[in-house]
C-alpha atoms as an extended CHARMM CRD file, in Angstrom:
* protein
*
       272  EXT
         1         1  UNK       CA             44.3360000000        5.1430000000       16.3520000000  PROA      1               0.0000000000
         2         2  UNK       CA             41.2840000000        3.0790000000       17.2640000000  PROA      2               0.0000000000
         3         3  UNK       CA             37.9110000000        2.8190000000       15.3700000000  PROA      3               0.0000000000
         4         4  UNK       CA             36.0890000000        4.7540000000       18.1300000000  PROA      4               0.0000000000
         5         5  UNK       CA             38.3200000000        7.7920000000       17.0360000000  PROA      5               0.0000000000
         6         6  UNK       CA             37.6990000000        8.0300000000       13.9790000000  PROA      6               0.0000000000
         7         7  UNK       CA             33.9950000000        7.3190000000       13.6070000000  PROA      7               0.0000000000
         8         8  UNK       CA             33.8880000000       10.3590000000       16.6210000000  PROA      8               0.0000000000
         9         9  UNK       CA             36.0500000000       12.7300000000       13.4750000000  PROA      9               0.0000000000
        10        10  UNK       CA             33.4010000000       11.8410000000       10.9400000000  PROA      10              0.0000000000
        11        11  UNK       CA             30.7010000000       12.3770000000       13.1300000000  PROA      11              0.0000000000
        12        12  UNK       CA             32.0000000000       15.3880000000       14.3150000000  PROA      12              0.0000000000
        13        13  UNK       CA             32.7260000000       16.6940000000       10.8220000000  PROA      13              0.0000000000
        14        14  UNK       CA             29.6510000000       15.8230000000        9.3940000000  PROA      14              0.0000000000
        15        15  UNK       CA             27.2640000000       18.5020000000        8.4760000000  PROA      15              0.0000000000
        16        16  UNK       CA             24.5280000000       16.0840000000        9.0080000000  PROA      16              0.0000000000
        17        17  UNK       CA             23.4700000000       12.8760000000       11.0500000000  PROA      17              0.0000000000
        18        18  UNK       CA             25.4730000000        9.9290000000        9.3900000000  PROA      18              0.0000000000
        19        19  UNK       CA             23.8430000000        6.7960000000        8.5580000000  PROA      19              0.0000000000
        20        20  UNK       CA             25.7860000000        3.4340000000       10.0760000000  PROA      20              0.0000000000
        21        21  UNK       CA             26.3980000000        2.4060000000        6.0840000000  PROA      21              0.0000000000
        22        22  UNK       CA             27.6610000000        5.7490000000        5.6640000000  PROA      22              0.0000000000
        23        23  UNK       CA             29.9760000000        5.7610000000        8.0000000000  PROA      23              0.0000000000
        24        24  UNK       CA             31.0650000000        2.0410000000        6.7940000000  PROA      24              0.0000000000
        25        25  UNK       CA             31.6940000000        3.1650000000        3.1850000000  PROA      25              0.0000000000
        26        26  UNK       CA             33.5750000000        6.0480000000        4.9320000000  PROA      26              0.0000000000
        27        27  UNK       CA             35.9660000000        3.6960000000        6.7710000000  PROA      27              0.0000000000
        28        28  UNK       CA             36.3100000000        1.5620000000        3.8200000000  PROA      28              0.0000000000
        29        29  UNK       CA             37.1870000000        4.4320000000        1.0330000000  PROA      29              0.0000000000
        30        30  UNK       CA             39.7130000000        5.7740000000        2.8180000000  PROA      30              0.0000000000
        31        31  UNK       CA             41.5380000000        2.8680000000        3.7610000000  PROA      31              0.0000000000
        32        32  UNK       CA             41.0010000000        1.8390000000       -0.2320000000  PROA      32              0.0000000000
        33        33  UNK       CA             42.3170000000        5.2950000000       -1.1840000000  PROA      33              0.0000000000
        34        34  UNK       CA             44.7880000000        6.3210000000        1.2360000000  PROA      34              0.0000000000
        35        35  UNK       CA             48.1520000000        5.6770000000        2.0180000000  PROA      35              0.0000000000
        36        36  UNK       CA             47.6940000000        5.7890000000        5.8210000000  PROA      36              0.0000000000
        37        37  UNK       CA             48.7370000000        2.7920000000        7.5130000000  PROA      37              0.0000000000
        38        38  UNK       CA             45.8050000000        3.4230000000       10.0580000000  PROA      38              0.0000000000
        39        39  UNK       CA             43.5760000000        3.8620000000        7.9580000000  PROA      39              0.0000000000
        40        40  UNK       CA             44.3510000000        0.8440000000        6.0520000000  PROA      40              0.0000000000
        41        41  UNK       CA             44.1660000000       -0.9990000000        8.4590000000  PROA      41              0.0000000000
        42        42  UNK       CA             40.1030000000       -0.6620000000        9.4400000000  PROA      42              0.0000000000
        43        43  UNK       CA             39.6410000000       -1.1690000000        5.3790000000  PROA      43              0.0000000000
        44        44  UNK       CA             38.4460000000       -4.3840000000        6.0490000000  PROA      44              0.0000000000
        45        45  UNK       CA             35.4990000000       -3.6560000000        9.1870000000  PROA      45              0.0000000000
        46        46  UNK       CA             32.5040000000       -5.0010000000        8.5120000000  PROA      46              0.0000000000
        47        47  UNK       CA             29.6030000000       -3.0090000000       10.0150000000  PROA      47              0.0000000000
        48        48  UNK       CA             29.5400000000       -5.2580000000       13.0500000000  PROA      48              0.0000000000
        49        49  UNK       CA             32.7790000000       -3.7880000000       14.0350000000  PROA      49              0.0000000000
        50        50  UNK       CA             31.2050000000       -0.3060000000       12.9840000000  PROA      50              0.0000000000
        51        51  UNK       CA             28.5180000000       -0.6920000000       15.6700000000  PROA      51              0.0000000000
        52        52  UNK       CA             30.7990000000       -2.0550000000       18.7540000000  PROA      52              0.0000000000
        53        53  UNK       CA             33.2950000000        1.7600000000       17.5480000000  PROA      53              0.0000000000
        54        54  UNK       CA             30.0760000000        3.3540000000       18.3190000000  PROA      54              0.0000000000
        55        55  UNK       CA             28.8410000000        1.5640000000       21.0570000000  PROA      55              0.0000000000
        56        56  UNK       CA             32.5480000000        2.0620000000       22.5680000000  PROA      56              0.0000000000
        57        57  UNK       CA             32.7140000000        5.7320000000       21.7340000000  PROA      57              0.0000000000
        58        58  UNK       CA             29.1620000000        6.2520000000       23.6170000000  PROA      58              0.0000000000
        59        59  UNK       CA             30.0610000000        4.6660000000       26.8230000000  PROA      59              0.0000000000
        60        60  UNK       CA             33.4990000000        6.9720000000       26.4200000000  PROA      60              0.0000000000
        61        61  UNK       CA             31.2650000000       10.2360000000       26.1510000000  PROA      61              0.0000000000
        62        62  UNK       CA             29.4360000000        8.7080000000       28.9910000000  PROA      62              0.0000000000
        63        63  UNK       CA             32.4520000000        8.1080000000       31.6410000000  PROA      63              0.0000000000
        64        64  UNK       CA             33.8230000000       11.2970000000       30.5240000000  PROA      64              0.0000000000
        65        65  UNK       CA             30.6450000000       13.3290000000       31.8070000000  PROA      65              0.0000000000
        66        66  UNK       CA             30.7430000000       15.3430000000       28.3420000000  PROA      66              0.0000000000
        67        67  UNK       CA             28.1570000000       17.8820000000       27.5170000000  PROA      67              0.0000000000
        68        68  UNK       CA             27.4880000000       16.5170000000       24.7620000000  PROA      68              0.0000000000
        69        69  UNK       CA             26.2260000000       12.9000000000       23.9130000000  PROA      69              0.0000000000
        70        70  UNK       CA             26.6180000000       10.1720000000       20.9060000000  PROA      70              0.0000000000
        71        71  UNK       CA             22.7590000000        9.0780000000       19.9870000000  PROA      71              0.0000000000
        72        72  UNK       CA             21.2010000000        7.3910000000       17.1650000000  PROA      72              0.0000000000
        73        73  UNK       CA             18.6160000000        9.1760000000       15.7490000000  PROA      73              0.0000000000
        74        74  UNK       CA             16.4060000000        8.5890000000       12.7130000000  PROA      74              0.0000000000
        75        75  UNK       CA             18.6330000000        9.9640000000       10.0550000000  PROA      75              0.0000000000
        76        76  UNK       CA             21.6570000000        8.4830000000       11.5560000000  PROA      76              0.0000000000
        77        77  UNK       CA             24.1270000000        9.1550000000       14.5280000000  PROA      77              0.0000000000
        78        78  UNK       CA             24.9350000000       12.4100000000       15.6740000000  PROA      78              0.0000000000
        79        79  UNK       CA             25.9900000000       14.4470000000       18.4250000000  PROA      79              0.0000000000
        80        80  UNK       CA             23.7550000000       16.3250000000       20.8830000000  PROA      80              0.0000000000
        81        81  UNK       CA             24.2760000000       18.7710000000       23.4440000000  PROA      81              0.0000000000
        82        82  UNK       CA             22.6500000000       17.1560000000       27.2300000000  PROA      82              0.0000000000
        83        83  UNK       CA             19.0230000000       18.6050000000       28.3010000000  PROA      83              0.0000000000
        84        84  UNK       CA             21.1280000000       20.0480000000       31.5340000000  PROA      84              0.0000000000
        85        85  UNK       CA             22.9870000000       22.5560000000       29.3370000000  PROA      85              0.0000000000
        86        86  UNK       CA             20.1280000000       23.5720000000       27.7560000000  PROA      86              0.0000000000
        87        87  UNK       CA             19.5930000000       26.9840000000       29.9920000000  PROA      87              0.0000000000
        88        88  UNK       CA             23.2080000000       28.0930000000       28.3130000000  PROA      88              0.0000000000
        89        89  UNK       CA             22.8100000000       27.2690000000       24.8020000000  PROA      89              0.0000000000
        90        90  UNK       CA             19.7060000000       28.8980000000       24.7810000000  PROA      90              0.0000000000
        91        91  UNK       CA             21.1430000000       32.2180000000       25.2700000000  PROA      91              0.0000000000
        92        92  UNK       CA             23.2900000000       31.6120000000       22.4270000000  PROA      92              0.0000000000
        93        93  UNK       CA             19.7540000000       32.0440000000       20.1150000000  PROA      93              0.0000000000
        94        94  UNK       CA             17.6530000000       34.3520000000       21.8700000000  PROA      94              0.0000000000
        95        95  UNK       CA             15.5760000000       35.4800000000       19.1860000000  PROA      95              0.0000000000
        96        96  UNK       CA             14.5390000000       31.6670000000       18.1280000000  PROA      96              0.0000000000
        97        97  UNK       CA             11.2850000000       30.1570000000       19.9820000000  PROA      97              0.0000000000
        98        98  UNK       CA             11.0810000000       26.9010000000       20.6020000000  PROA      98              0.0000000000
        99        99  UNK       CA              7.6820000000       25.9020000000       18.8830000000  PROA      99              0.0000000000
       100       100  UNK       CA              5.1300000000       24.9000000000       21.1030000000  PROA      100             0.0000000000
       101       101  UNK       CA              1.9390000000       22.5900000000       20.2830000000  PROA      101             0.0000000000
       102       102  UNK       CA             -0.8930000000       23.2960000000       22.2220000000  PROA      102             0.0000000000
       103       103  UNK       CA             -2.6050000000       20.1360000000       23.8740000000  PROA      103             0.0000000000
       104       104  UNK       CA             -5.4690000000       19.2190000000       21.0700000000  PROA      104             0.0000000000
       105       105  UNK       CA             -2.1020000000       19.4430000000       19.1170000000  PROA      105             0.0000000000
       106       106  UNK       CA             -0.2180000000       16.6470000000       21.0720000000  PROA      106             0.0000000000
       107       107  UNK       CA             -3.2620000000       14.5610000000       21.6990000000  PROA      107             0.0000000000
       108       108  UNK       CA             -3.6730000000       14.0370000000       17.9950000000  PROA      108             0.0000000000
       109       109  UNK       CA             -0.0750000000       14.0600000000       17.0590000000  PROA      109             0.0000000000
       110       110  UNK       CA             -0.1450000000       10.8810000000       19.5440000000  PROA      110             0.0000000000
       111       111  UNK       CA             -2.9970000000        9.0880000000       18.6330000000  PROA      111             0.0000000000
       112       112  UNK       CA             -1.4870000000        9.3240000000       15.2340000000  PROA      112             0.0000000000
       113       113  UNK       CA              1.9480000000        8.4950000000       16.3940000000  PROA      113             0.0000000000
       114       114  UNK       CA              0.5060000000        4.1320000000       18.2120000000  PROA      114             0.0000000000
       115       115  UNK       CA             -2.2730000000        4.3470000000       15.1780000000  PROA      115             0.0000000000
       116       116  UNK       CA             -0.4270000000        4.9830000000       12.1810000000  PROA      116             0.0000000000
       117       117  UNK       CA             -1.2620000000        5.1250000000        9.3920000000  PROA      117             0.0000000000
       118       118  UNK       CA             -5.1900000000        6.2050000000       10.6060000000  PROA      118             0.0000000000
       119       119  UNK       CA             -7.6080000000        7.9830000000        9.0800000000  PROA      119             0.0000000000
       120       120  UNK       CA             -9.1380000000       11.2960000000       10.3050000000  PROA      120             0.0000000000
       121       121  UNK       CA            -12.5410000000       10.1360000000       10.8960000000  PROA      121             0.0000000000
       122       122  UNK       CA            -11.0160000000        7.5840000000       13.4810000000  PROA      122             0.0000000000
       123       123  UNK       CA             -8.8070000000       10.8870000000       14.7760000000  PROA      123             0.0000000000
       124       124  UNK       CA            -12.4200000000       12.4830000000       15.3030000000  PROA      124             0.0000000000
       125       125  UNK       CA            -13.6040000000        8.8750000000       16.9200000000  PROA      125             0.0000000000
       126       126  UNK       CA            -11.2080000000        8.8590000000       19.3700000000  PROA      126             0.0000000000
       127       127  UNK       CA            -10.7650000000       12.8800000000       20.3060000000  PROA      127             0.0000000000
       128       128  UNK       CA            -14.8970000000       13.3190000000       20.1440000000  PROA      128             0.0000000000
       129       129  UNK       CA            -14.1310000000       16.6570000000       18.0360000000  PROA      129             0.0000000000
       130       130  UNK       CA            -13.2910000000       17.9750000000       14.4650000000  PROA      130             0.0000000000
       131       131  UNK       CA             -9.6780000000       18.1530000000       14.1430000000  PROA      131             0.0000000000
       132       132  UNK       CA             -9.3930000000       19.8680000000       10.7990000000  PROA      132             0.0000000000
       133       133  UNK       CA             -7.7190000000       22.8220000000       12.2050000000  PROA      133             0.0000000000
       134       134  UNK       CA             -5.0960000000       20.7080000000       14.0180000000  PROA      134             0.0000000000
       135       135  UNK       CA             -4.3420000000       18.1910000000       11.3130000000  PROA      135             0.0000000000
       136       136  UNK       CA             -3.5320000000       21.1770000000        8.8530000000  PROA      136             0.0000000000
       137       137  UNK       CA             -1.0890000000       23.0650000000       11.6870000000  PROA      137             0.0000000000
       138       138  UNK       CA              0.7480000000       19.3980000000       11.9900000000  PROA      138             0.0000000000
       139       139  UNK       CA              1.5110000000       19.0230000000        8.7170000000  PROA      139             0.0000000000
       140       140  UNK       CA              2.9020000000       22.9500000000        8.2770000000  PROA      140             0.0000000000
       141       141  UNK       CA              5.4540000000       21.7610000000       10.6070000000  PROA      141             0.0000000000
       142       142  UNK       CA              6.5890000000       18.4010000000        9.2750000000  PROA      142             0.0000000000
       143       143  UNK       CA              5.6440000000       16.5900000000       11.9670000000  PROA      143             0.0000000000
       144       144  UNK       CA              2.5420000000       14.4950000000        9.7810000000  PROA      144             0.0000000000
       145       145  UNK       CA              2.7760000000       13.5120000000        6.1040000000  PROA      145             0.0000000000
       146       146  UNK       CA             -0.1720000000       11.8760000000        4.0390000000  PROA      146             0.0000000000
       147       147  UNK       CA              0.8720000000        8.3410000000        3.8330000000  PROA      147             0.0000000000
       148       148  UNK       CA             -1.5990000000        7.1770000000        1.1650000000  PROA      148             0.0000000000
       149       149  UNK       CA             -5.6200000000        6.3500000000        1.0190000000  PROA      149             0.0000000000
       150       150  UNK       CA             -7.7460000000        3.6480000000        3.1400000000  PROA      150             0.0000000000
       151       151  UNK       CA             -8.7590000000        1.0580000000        1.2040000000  PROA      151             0.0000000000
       152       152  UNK       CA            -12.4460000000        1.5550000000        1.9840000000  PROA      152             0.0000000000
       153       153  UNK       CA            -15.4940000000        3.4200000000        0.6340000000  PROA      153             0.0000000000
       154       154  UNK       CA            -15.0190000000        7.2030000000       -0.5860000000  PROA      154             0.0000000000
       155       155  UNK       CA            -10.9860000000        6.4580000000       -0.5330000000  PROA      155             0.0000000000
       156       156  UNK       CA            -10.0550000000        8.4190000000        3.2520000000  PROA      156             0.0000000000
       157       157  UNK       CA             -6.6610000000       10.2780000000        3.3710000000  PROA      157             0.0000000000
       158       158  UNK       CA             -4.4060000000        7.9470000000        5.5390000000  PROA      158             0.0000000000
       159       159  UNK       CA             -1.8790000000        9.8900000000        7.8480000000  PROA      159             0.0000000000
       160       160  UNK       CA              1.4840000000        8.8920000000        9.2330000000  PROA      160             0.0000000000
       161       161  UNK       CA              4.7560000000       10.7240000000       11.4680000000  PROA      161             0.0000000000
       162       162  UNK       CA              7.6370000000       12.5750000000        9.1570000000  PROA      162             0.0000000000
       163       163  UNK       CA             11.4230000000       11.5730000000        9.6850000000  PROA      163             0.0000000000
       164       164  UNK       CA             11.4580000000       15.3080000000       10.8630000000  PROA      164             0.0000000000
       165       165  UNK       CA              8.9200000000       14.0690000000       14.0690000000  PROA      165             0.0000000000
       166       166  UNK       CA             11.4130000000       11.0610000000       14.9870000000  PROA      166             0.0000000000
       167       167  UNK       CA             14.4060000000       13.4590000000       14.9650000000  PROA      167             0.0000000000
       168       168  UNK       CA             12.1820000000       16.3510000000       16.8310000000  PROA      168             0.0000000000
       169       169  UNK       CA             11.5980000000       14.0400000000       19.7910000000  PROA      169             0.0000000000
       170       170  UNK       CA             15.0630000000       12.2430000000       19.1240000000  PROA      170             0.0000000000
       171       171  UNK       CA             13.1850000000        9.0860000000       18.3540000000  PROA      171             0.0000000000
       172       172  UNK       CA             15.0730000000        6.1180000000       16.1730000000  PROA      172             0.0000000000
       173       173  UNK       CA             11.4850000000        4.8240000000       15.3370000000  PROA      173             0.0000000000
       174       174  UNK       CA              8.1010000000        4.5710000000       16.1560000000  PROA      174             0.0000000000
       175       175  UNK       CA              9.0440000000        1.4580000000       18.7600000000  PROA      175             0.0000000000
       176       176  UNK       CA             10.6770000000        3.9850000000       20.5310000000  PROA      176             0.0000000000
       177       177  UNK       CA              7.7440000000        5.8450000000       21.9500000000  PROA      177             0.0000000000
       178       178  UNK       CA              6.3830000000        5.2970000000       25.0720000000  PROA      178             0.0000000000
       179       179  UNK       CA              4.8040000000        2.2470000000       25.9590000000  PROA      179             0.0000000000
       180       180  UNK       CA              4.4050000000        1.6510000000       22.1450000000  PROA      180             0.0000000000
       181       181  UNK       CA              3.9630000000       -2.2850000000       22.1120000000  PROA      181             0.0000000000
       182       182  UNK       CA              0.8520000000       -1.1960000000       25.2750000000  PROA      182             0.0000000000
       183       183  UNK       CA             -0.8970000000        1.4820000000       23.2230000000  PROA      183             0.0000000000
       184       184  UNK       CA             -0.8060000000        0.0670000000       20.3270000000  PROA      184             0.0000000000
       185       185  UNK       CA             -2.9210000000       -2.9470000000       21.3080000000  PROA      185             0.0000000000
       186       186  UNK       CA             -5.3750000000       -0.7780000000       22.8650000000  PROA      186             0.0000000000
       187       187  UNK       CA             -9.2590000000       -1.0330000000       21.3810000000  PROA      187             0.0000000000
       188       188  UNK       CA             -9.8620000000        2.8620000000       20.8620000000  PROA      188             0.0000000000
       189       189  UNK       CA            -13.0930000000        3.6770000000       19.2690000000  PROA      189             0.0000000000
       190       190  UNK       CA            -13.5360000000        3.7060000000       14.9800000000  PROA      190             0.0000000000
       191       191  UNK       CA            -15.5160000000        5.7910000000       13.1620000000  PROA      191             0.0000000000
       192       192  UNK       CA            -18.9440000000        4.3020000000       12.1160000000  PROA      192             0.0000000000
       193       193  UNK       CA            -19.0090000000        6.3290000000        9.1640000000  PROA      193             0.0000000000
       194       194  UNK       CA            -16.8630000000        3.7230000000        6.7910000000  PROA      194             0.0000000000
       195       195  UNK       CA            -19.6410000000        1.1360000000        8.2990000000  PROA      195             0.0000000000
       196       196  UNK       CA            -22.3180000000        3.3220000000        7.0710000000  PROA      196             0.0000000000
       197       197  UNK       CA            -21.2400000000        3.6570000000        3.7330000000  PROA      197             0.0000000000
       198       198  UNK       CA            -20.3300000000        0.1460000000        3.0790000000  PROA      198             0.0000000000
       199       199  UNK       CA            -24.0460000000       -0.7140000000        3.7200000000  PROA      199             0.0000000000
       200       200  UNK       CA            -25.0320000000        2.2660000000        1.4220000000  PROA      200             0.0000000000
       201       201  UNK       CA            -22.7870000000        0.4110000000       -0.9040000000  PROA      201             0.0000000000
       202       202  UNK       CA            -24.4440000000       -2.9570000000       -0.3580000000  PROA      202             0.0000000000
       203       203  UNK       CA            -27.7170000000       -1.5720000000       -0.9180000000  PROA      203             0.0000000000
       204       204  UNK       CA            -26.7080000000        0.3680000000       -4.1200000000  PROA      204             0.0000000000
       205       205  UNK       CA            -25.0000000000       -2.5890000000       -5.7050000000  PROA      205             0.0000000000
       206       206  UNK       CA            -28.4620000000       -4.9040000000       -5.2090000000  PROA      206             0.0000000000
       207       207  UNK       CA            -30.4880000000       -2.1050000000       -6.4760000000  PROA      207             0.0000000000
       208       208  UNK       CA            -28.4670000000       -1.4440000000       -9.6950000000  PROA      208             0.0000000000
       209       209  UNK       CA            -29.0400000000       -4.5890000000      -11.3810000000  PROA      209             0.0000000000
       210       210  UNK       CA            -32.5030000000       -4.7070000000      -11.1440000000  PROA      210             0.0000000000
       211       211  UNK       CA            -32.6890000000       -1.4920000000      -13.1490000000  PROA      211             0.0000000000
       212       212  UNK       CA            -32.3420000000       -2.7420000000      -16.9060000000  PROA      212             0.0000000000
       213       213  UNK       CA            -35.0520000000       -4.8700000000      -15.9200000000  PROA      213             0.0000000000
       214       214  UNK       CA            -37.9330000000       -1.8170000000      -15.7340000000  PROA      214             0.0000000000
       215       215  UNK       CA            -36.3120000000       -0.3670000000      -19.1470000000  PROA      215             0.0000000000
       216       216  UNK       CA            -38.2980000000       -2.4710000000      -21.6450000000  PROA      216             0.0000000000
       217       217  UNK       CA            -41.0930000000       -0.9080000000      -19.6750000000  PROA      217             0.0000000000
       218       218  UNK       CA            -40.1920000000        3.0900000000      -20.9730000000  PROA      218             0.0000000000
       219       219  UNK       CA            -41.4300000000        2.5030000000      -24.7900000000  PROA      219             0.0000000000
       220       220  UNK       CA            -44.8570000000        1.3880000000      -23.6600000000  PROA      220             0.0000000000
       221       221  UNK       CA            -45.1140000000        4.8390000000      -21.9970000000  PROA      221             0.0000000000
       222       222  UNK       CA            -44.1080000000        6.6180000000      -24.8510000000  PROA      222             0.0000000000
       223       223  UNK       CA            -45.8090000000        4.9550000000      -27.4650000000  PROA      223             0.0000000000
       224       224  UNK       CA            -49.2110000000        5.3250000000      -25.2620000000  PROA      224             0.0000000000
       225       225  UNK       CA            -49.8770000000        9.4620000000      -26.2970000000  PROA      225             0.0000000000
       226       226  UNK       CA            -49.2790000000        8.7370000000      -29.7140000000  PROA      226             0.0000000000
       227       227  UNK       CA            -52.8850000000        7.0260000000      -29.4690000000  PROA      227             0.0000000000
       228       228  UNK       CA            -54.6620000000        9.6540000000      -27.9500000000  PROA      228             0.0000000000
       229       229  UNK       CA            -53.1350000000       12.2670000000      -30.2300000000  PROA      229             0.0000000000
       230       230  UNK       CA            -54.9690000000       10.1780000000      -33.1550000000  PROA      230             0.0000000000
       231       231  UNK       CA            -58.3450000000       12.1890000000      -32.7360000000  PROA      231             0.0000000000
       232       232  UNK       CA            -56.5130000000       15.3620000000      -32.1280000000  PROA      232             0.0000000000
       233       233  UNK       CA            -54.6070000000       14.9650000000      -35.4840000000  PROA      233             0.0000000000
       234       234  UNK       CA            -57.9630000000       14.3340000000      -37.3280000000  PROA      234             0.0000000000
       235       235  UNK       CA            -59.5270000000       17.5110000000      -35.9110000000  PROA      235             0.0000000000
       236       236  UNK       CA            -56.6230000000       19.4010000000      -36.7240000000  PROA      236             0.0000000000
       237       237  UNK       CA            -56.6730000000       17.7990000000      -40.1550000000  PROA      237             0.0000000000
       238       238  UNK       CA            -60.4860000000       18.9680000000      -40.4740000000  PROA      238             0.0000000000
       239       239  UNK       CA            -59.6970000000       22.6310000000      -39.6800000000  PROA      239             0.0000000000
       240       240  UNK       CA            -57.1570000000       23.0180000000      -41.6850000000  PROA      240             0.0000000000
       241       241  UNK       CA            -58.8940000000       21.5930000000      -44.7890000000  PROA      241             0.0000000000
       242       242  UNK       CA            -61.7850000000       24.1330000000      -43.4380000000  PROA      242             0.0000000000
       243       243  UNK       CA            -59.4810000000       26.9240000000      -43.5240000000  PROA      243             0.0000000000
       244       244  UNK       CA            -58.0960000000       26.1720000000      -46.7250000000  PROA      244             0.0000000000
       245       245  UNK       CA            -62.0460000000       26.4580000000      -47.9480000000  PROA      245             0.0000000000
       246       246  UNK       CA            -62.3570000000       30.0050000000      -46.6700000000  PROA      246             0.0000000000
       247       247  UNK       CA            -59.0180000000       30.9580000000      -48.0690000000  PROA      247             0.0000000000
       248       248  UNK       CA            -60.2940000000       29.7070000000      -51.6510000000  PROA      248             0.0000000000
       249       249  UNK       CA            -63.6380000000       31.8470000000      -51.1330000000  PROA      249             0.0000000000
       250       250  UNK       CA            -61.7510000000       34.8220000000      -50.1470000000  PROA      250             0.0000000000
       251       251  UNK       CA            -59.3630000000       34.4780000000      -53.1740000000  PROA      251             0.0000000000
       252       252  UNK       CA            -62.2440000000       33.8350000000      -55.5290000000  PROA      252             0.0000000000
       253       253  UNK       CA            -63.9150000000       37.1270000000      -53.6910000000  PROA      253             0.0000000000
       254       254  UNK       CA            -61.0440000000       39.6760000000      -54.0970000000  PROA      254             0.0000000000
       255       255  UNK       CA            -60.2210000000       41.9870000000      -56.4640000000  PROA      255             0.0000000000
       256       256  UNK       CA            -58.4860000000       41.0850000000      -59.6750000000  PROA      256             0.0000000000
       257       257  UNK       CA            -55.3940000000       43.6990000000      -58.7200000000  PROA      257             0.0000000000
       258       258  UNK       CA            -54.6210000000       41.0990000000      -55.8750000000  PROA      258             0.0000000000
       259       259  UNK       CA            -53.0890000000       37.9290000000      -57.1590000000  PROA      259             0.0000000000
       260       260  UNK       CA            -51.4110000000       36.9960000000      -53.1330000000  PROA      260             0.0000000000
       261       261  UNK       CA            -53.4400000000       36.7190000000      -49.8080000000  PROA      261             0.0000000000
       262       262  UNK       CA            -56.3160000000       39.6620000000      -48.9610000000  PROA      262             0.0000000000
       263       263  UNK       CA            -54.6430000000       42.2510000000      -47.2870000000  PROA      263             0.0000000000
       264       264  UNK       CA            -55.8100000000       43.1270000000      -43.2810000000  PROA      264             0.0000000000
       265       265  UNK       CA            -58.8650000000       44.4290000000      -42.8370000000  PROA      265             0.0000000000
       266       266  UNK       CA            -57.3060000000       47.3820000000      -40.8030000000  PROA      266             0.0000000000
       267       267  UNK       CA            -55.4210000000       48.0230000000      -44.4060000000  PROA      267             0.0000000000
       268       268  UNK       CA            -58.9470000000       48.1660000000      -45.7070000000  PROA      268             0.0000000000
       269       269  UNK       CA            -60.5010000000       50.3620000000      -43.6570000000  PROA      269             0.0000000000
       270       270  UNK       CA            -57.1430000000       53.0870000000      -43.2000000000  PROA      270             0.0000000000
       271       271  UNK       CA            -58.0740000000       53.9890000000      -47.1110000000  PROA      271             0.0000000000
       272       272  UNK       CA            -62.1100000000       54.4100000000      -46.9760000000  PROA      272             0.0000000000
C-alpha cells in the first residue's frame, strides 16, 4: 500500500478540502494508533514525503485520463470534476444557476484582486464611476471582505478577496492570477481626495495654535458695554427714585381705608 493510496482515501473521504498538515497528522495518528503494519509504516513521513504522495497521485489521475482531477486549492487539496464534463454534471442540478457577475462586477472584483488591500476611492480612480452598488453585491457573495482601514485622513475602509474567491476561481493564492507579478506593478491612477484632505489637515493644524493667542482679546470686548451702560444705569436710577416720589404723593393723597397701592383708575371710575 503506497502513500499515494492512501492520501487519495482521505481525500476522497473527506467532507472538505484537506490541508497538507492535515493530511500529515492523518498519516501520523493512525500509524501511532493502529495496529496496521501499513499504516505503521508511513508513521514516520515527514511532510516532504506528504507532498511527493500527492504530487505522485496527480500525475496518476493525469495518465489515467480520469474525470476527475487532484488540485490544490486554497483550503487544501481536493478533488474536482474536469471543465469537459461539465455539460453532464450540470444536468444532475438543474434547478441551481451558476451566479453570474455582470462586467462593472468583474472589473472591480479585479482591480481589487492585483490592488489589494485598496480603498474605494482608488476603485472609483481607476473605473471613472461610483461603485457603491457593486462593492455591496461583492461582498453578499463572499467574494470581498473589509480587510481593515487606510492609514490616512478620515480612516477609508480597506478591501481585500475572501478564501471563498480563491476557491471560486480554484485559485491557491493571489500569485496565482493572471499575470499577477505584471499588473501588480502597473501605475493605475489614485484618488486625489486623500491628497486633498491631508492639505486641509496641514492647514488646520497651523491654524489651531494660533487660536489661544486671540483669547486674551474676548474680555476686552466684554468688559467694553459695561462702560456705556454707566449713564444708562444712572438714568434708570433717576426714574426710579422719581417714581418712588409720585408713589409717596399718591399714598399721602389716598384715602385712609387704603393702607396698600391706589387701586386702577378704571376701578375708580366702574363705582361713580
Amino acid at each position: 500500500m503506497t502513500l499515494a493510496q492512501v492520501l487519495e482515501a482521505l481525500i476522497f473521504a473527506a467532507p472538505k478540502p484537506l490541508s497538507t498538515a492535515e493530511l500529515l497528522a492523518a498519516v501520523k495518528a493512525a500509524g501511532e494508533s493502529s495496529e496496521n503494519e501499513a499504516a505503521q509504516a508511513h508513521s514516520t513521513v515527514g511532510e516532504g514525503r506528504i507532498l511527493e504522495g500527492l504530487a505522485e497521485l496527480q500525475s496518476e489521475l493525469e495518465q489515467s485520463a480520469r474525470a476527475f482531477r487532484l488540485m490544490e486549492q486554497a483550503t487544501g487539496w481536493g478533488f474536482v470534476t474536469r471543465g469537459e464534463f461539465a455539460p453532464w454534471v450540470r444536468k444532475l442540478y438543474p434547478d441551481a444557476k451558476p451566479a453570474r457577475l455582470s462586467g462593472p462586477a468583474m472589473e472591480t472584483l479585479a482591480i481589487i484582486a492585483y490592488r489589494q488591500p485598496v480603498t474605494r476611492a482608488d476603485i472609483e480612480a481607476v473605473r471613472g464611476v461610483a461603485v457603491d452598488g457593486v462593492m455591496q453585491v461583492l461582498l453578499d457573495r463572499s467574494l470581498v471582505r473589509i480587510a481593515g482601514r487606510a492609514d490616512l485622513p478620515g480612516r477609508p475602509l480597506l478591501y481585500s478577496t475572501t478564501g471563498y474567491f480563491l476557491e471560486h476561481f480554484g485559485l491557491k493564492n493571489v500569485q496565482d492570477l493572471p499575470n499577477a507579478a505584471e499588473l501588480g506593478r502597473m501605475n493605475l491612477p489614485k484618488a486625489a481626495v486623500s491628497e486633498e484632505k491631508t492639505a486641509k489637515q496641514r492647514e488646520r493644524d497651523e491654524i489651531e495654535p494660533e487660536l489661544p493667542l486671540d483669547m486674551p482679546a474676548q474680555p476686552d470686548k466684554a468688559e467694553a458695554p459695561s462702560q456705556d451702560s454707566a449713564p444708562v444705569s444712572e438714568e434708570v436710577s433717576e426714574k426710579e427714585e422719581a417714581s418712588s416720589g409720585l408713589a409717596g404723593e399718591e399714598q399721602a393723597s389716598s384715602p385712609p381705608d387704603f393702607a396698600g397701592e391706589a387701586p386702577p383708575a378704571d376701578d375708580f371710575s366702574s363705582h361713580s
